[in-house]
C-alpha positions as CSV (number, residue, x, y, z in Angstrom):
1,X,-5.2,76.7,-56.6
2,X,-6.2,76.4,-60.5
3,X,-5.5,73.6,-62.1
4,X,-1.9,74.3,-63.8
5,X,-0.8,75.3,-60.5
6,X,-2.2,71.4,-59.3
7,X,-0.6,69.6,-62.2
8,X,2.9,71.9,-61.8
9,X,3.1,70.3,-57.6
10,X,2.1,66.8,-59.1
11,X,4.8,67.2,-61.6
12,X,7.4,69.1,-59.4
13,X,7.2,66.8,-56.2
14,X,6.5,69.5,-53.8
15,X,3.9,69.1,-50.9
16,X,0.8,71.3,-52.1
17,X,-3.2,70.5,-50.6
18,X,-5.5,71.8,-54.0
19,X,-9.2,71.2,-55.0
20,X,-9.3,71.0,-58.8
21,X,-12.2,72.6,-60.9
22,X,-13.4,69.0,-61.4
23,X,-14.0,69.0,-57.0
24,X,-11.4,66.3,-56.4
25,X,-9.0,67.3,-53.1
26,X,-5.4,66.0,-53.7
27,X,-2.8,66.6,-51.6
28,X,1.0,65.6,-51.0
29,X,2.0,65.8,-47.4
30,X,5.9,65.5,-47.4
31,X,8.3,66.2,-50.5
32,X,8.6,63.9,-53.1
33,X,6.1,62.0,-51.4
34,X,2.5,59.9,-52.6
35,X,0.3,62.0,-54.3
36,X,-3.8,60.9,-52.5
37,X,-6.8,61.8,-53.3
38,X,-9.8,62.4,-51.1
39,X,-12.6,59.4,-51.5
40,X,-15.6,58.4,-49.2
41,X,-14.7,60.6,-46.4
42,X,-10.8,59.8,-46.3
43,X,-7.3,60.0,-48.6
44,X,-6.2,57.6,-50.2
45,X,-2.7,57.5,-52.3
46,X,-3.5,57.3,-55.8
47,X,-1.7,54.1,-58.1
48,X,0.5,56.4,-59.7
49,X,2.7,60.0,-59.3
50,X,3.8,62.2,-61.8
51,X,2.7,63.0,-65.5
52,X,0.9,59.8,-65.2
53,X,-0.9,60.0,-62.3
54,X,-2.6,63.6,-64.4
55,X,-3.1,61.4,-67.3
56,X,-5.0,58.8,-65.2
57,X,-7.0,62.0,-63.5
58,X,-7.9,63.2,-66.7
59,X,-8.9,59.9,-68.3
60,X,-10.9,59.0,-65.1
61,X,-12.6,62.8,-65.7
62,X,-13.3,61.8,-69.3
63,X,-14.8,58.1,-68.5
64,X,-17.4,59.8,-65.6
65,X,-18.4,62.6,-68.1
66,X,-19.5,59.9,-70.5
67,X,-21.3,57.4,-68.7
């Protein structure tokens, strides 16, 4: 799955199980549903859903490329 294909589920509240190009697994398991993320060995629901929730991947991206 590519990235616009992630961000279109995130956006679209469909169930979807993608790795991004970055290596993060996300996954929504019913419709509608919490978005998680996988993190030290199990997934957790991220803080927020939506256009949003890609901002905060993206920022989070930006913030460990810099440090």
């Amino acid at each position: 799955m590519t990235d616009n294909q992630l961000r279109e589920y995130v956006k679209s509240g469909w169930p979807f199980f993608g790795v991004t190009s970055r290596g993060e697994v996300l996954a929504r398991y019913i419709p509608y549903g919490t978005v998680y993320r996988w993190q030290q060995h199990q997934m957790i629901p991220t803080p927020l859903q939506g256009g949003d929730l890609l901002w905060w991947l993206q920022a989070s991206d930006e913030d460990d490329h810099q440090g």
